[in-house]
C-alpha positions in Angstrom: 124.9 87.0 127.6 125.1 84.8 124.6 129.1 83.5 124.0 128.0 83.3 120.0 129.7 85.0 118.0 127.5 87.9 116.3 128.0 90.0 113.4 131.1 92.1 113.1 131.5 95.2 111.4 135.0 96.6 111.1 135.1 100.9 111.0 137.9 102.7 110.6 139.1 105.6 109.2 140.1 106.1 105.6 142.7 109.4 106.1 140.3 111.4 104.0 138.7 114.2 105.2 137.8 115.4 109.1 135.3 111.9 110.0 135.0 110.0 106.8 135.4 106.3 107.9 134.9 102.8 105.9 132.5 100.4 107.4 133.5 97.0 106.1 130.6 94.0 106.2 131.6 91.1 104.8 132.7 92.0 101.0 131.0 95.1 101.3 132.2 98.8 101.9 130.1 101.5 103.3 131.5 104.9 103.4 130.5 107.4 106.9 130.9 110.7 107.0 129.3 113.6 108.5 127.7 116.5 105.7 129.8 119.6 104.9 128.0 122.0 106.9 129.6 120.0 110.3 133.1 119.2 109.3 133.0 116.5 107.0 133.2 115.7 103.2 129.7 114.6 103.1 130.2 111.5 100.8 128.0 108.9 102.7 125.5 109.0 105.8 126.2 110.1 109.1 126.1 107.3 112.0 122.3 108.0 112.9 121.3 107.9 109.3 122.8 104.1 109.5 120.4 103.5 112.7 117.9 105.1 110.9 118.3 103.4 107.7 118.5 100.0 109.7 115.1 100.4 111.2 113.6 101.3 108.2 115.2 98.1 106.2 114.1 95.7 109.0 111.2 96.9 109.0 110.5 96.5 105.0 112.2 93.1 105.1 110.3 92.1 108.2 107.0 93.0 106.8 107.5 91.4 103.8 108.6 88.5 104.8 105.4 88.0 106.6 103.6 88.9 103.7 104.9 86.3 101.7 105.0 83.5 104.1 101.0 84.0 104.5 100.6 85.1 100.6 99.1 88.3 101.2 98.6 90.2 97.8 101.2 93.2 99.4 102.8 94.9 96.3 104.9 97.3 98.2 106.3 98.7 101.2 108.0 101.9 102.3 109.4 103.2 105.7 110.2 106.7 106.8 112.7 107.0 109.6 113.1 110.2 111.0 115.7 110.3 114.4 115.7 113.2 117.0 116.8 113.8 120.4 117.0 116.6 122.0 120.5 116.1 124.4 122.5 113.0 125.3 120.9 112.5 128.7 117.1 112.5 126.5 116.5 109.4 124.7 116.5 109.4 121.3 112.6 109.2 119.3 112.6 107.5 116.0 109.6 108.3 114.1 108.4 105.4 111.7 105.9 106.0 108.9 104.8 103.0 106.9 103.3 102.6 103.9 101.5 99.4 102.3 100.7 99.0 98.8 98.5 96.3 98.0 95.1 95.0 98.4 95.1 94.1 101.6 92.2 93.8 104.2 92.1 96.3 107.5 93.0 92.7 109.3 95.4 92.3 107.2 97.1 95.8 107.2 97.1 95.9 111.5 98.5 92.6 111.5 101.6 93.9 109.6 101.9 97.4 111.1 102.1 94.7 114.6 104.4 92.6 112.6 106.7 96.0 112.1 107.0 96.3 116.0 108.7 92.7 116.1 111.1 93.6 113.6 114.7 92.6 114.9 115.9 96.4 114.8 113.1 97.6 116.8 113.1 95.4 119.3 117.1 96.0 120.0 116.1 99.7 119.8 113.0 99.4 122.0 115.1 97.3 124.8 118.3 99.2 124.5 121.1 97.1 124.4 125.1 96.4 126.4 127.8 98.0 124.8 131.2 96.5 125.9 134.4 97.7 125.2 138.2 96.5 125.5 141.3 98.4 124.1 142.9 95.7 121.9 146.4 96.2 120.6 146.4 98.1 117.2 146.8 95.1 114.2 147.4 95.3 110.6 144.4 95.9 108.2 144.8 92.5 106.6 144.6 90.2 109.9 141.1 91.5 110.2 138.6 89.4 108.9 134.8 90.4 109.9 132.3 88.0 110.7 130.1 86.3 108.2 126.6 85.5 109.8 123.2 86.2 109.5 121.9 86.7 113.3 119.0 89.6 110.9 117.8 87.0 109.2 117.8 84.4 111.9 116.2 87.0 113.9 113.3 88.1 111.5 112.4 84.3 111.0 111.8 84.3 114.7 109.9 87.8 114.5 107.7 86.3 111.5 107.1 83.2 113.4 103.3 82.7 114.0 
């Protein structure tokens, strides 16, 4: 294991509704929740529309970085995530459609569909990855600082890398 420090995300809940929670990343805010119909207030995506979403972002961003770095003409990308499992014991199945706008060669267009499967996201997804957890002792909000880093972008250099 790496002793860098990664990213950090800070959740927790806001004291609105059943599960709505605030995802803090760096000066951003992200609001979680799960849709009516289960319990929540349904005013932002559940946890594996995040995961979903994140695959489908790398992916975009990974391909067109590529793109760019070997001048392709690509005008457009677009990834569709779909997530499914059956139980917790199955493993989960994330269904990836993408689409390239552009006038790009069959070469061309394999190269990057290969290119998606190195994204940084996939790869974490692909491998599985260690989860550790510690109970910490509960601190105020404002002591909490989250990480500013960019391992994703650090990472999809590496992924892009010839």
């Amino acid at each position: 294991m790496s002793a860098e420090p990664g990213e950090k995300v800070i959740v927790e809940e806001t004291g609105k509704g059943k599960f709505q929670v605030e995802a803090r990343v760096g000066t951003t805010t992200i609001l979680i929740d799960e849709p009516v119909m289960a319990g929540g207030l349904g005013t932002g995506p559940n946890p594996y529309d995040l995961l979903a979403s994140a695959l489908g972002a790398c992916t975009v961003m990974t391909i067109r970085m590529y793109a760019e770095r070997k001048k392709w003409p690509l005008s457009r990308v677009r990834a569709q995530v779909t997530h499914r499992r059956g139980t917790l014991e199955e493993r989960d199945i994330f269904t990836r459609e993408i689409s390239l706008e552009g006038e790009l060669d069959d070469a061309q267009r394999a190269r990057l569909l290969d290119i998606a499967g190195r994204c940084p996201v996939h790869l974490t997804l692909h491998r599985g990855s260690v989860v550790e957890t510690t109970l910490v002792p509960a601190i105020q909000p404002a002591a909490i600082e989250p990480a500013m880093t960019c391992e994703h972008m650090k990472n999809m250099e590496e992924a892009c890398s010839p």
